[in-house]
C-alpha positions as CSV (number, residue, x, y, z in Angstrom):
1,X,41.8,18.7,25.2
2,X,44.2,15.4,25.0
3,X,47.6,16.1,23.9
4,X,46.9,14.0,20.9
5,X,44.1,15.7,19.7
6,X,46.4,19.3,20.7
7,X,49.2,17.5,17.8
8,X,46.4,16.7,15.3
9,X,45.0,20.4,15.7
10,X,48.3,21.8,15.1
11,X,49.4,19.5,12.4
12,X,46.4,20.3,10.0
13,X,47.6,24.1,10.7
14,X,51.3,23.5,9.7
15,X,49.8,21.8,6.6
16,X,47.4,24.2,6.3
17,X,50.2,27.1,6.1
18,X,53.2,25.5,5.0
19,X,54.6,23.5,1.8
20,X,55.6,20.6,4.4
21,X,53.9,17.0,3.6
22,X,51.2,16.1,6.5
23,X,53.4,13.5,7.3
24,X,56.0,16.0,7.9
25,X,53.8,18.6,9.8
26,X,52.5,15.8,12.0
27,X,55.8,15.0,12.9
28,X,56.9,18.5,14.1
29,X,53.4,19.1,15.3
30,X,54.2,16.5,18.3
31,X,57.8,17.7,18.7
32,X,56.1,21.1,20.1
33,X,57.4,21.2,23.6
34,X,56.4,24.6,24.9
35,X,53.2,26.8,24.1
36,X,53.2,30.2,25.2
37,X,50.0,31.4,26.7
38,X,49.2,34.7,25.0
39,X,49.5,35.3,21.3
40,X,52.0,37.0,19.9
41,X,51.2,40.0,18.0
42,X,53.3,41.2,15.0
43,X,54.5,44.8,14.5
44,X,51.4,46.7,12.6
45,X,53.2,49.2,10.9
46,X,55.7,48.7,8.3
47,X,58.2,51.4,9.9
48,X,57.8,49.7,13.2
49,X,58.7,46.3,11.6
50,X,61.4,47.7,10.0
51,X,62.8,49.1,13.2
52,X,63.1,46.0,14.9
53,X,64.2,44.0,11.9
54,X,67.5,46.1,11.7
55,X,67.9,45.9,15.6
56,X,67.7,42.6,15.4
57,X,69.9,42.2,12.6
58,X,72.4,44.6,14.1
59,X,72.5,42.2,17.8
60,X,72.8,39.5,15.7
61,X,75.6,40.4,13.9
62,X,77.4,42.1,16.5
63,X,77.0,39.4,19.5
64,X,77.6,36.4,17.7
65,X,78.6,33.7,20.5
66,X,79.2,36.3,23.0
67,X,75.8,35.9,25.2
68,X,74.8,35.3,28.8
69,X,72.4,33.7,30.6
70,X,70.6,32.3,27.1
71,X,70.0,35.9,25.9
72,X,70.6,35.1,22.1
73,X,70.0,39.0,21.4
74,X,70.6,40.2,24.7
75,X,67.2,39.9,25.4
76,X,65.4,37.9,28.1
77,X,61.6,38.7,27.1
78,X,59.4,40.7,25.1
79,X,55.6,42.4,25.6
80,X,54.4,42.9,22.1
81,X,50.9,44.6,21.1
82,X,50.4,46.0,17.6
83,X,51.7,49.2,18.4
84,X,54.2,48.3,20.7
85,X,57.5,46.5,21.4
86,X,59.2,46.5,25.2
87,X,62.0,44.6,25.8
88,X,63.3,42.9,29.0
89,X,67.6,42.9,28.1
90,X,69.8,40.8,30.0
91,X,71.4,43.3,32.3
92,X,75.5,42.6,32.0
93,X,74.9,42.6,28.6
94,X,72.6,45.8,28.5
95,X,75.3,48.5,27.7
96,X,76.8,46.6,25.2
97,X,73.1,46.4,23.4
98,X,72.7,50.0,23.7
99,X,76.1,50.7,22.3
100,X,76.0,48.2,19.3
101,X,72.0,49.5,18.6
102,X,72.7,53.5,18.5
103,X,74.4,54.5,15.3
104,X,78.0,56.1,15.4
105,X,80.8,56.5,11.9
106,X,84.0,54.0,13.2
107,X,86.8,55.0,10.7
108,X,88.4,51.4,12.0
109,X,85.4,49.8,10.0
110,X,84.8,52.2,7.5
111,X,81.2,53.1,7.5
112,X,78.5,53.0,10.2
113,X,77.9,50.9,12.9
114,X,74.0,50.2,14.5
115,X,70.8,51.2,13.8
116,X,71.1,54.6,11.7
117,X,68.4,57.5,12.8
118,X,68.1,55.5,16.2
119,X,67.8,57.7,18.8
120,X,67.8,57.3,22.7
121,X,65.8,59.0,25.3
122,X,65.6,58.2,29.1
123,X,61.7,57.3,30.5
124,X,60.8,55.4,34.1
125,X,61.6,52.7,34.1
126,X,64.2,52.3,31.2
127,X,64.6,53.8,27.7
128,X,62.8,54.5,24.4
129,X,64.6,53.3,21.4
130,X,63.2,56.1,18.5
131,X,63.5,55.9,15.0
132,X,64.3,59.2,14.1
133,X,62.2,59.7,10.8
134,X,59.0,58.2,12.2
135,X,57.0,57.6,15.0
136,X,58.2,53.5,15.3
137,X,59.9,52.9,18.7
138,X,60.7,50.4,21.1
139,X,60.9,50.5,25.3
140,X,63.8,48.3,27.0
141,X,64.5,47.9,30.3
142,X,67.0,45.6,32.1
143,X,65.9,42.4,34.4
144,X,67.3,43.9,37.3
145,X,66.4,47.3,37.3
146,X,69.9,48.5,36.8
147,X,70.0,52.4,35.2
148,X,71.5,52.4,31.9
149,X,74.7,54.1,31.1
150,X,74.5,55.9,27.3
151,X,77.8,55.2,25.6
152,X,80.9,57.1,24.9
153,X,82.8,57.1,21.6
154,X,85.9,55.1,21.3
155,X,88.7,56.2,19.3
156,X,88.3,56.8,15.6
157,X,84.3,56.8,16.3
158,X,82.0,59.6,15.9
159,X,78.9,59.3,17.9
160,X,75.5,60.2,15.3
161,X,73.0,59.1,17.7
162,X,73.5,62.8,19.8
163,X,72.2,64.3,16.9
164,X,68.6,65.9,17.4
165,X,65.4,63.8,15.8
166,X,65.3,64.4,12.7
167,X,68.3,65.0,11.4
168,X,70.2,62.5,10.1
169,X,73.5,62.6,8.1
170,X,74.0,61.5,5.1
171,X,75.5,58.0,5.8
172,X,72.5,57.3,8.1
173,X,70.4,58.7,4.8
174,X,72.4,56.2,2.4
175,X,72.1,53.1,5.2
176,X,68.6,53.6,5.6
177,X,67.5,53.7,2.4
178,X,69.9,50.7,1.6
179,X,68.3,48.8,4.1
180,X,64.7,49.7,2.7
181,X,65.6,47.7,0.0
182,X,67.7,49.2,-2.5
183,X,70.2,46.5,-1.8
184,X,70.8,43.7,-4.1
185,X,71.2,41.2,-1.4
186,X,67.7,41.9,-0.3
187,X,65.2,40.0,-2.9
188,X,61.6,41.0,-0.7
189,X,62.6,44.0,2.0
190,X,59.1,43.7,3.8
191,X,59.7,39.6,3.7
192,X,62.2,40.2,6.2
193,X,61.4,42.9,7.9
194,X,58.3,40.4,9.1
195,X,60.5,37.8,9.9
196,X,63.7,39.9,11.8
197,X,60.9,41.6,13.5
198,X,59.5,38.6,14.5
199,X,62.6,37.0,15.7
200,X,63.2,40.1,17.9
201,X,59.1,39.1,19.8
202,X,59.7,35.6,20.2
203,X,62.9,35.4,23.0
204,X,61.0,32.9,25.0
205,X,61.2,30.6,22.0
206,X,64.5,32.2,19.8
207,X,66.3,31.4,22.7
208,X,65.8,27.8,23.1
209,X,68.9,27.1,21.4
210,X,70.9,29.3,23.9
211,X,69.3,27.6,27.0
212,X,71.5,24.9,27.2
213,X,74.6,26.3,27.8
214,X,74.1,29.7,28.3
215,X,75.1,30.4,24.8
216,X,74.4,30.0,21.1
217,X,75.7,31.5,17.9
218,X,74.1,33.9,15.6
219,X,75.5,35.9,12.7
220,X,74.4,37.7,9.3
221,X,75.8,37.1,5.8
222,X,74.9,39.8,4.3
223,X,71.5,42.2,5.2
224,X,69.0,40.2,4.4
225,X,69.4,37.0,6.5
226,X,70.0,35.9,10.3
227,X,71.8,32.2,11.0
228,X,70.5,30.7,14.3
229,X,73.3,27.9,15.4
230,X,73.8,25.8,18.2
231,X,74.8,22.4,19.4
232,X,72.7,21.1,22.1
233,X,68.5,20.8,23.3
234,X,66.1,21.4,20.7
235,X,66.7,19.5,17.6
236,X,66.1,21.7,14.5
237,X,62.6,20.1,13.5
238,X,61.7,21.0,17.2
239,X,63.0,24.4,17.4
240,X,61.3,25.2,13.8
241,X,58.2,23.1,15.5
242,X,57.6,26.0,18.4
243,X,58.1,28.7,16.1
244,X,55.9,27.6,13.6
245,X,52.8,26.6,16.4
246,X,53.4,30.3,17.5
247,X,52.5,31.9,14.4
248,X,56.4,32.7,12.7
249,X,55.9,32.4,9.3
250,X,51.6,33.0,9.2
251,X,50.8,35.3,6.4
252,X,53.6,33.9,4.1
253,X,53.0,32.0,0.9
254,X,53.3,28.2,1.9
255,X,56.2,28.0,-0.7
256,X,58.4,30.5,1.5
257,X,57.3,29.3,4.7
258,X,59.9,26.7,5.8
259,X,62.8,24.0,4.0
260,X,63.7,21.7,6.1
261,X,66.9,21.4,4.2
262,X,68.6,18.7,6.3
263,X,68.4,17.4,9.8
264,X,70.7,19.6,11.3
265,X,69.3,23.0,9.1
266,X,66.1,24.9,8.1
267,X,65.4,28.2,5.8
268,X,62.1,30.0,7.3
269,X,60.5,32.9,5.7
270,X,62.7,32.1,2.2
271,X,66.4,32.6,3.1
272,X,65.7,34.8,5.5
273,X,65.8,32.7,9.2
274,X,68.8,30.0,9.2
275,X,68.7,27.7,11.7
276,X,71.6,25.0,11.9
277,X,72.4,22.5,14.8
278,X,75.6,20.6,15.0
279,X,75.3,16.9,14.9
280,X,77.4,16.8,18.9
281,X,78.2,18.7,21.1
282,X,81.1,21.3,20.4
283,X,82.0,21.2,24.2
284,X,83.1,17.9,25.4
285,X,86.7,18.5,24.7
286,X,89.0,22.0,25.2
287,X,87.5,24.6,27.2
288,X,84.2,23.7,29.0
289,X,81.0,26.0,28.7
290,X,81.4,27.2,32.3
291,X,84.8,28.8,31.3
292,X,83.7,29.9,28.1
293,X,80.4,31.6,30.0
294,X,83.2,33.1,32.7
295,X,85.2,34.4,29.5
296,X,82.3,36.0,27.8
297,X,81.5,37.6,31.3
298,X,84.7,39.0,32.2
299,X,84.7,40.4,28.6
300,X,81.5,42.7,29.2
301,X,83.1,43.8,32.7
302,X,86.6,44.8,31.3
């Protein structure tokens, strides 16, 4: 099939599932630069969604602008089935995902940190990531091979995740529950479960906007949102373009689908996926990305 006919197909789908004029979805529709040859299937279980919504929330938070090698989450790729999520983590950053994922009390911070009732437990191969009240779970390996090396608590910290399955403390009780959605800040829980969860299967396209230098920035306002920002490659209607021809906001009502609220920023899934792109490049003057990429490196060794 011609490339043009490939654009027409796939702007009568964006139409088709989206508030976005034809006009609109035509011109995203042939600003789709990759296409991934196997679909890629969404978390069937609410639990399991859930899981990888707050891991991905937690990465996001926690690594910010500190990735390498254009692993936006620390993670390099993703084999998804229905029933399954494995991982492939970037491996100098791979301790620092496990230690920011498993949840621990830091009296510096004054709550908990990562995931609460995630538990870890060594397989071939890598590790199982298991939710402790449920049968969700995800595998994670490193690129290279490497073993991984569990944490040890820093001072003032007070490690939860060595408690057995099934027994959670209270604060995990409180945090879990608050991130079902008895938070305010969270208008539609399973809304953004789909959409975190989603982010956290996509790497090969999330991480577009690290690939240029290595890099990006990501962060949280509050828990029920994740800001995707960088400054150079895709522009934001052809970053949103690749997501939505791979399936990112299917099943949504057309209204919460995707804003293009600018040319530099888009809301997908309601207010729950921020994208923003700076109009240059915030590299050509002070440090260059090389040092910055050296900085971040020598960070995860020290």
């Amino acid at each position: 099939m011609s490339k043009s006919r490939n654009s027409s197909r796939l702007a009568k789908q964006i139409r088709r599932r989206t508030a976005l004029t034809q006009s609109t979805a035509s011109r995203l529709a042939k600003q789709v630069r990759v296409r991934l040859p196997q679909p890629i299937a969404d978390a069937s279980e609410p639990r399991q969604r859930r899981l990888e919504a707050h891991m991905a929330h937690v990465l996001a938070s926690r690594f910010q602008d500190r990735q390498l090698n254009g692993a936006l989450l620390g993670v390099q790729g993703a084999q998804t089935a229905p029933g399954h999520l494995g991982l492939t983590v970037e491996p100098t950053m791979a301790d620092e995902v496990l230690r920011e994922l498993l949840p621990r009390l830091d009296d510096s911070y004054g709550g908990l940190r990562g995931v609460p009732g995630l538990r870890v437990r060594p397989v071939d191969g890598g590790i199982v990531l298991q939710d402790s009240s449920g049968s969700a779970r995800v595998f994670a390996e490193t690129s290279d091979g490497r073993a991984w090396r569990l944490p040890t608590a820093e001072e003032g910290e007070t490690p939860l995740w060595t408690r057995p399955l099934g027994d959670l403390s209270s604060e995990e009780h409180e945090e879990a529950e608050g991130w079902a959605g008895a938070w305010p800040t969270v208008p539609d829980a399973a809304v953004r479960d789909l959409m975190l969860s989603r982010v956290l299967r996509r790497p090969g396209l999330v991480n577009r906007a690290s690939a240029p230098h290595g890099f990006a920035n990501c962060y949280t306002h509050h828990s029920g949102d994740l800001v995707i920002e960088w400054c150079c490659g895709d522009t934001v209607e052809a970053y949103c373009a690749a997501l939505l021809a791979h399936g990112f906001v299917d099943g949504l009502p057309p209204s919460e689908t995707i804003e293009l609220t600018s040319a530099h920023s888009a809301r997908l899934g309601g207010h729950t996926v921020i994208v923003r792109r700076h109009s240059a490049c915030q590299y050509d003057s002070g440090p260059s990305a090389q040092k910055i990429t050296d900085s971040i490196e020598k960070g995860y060794s020290s």
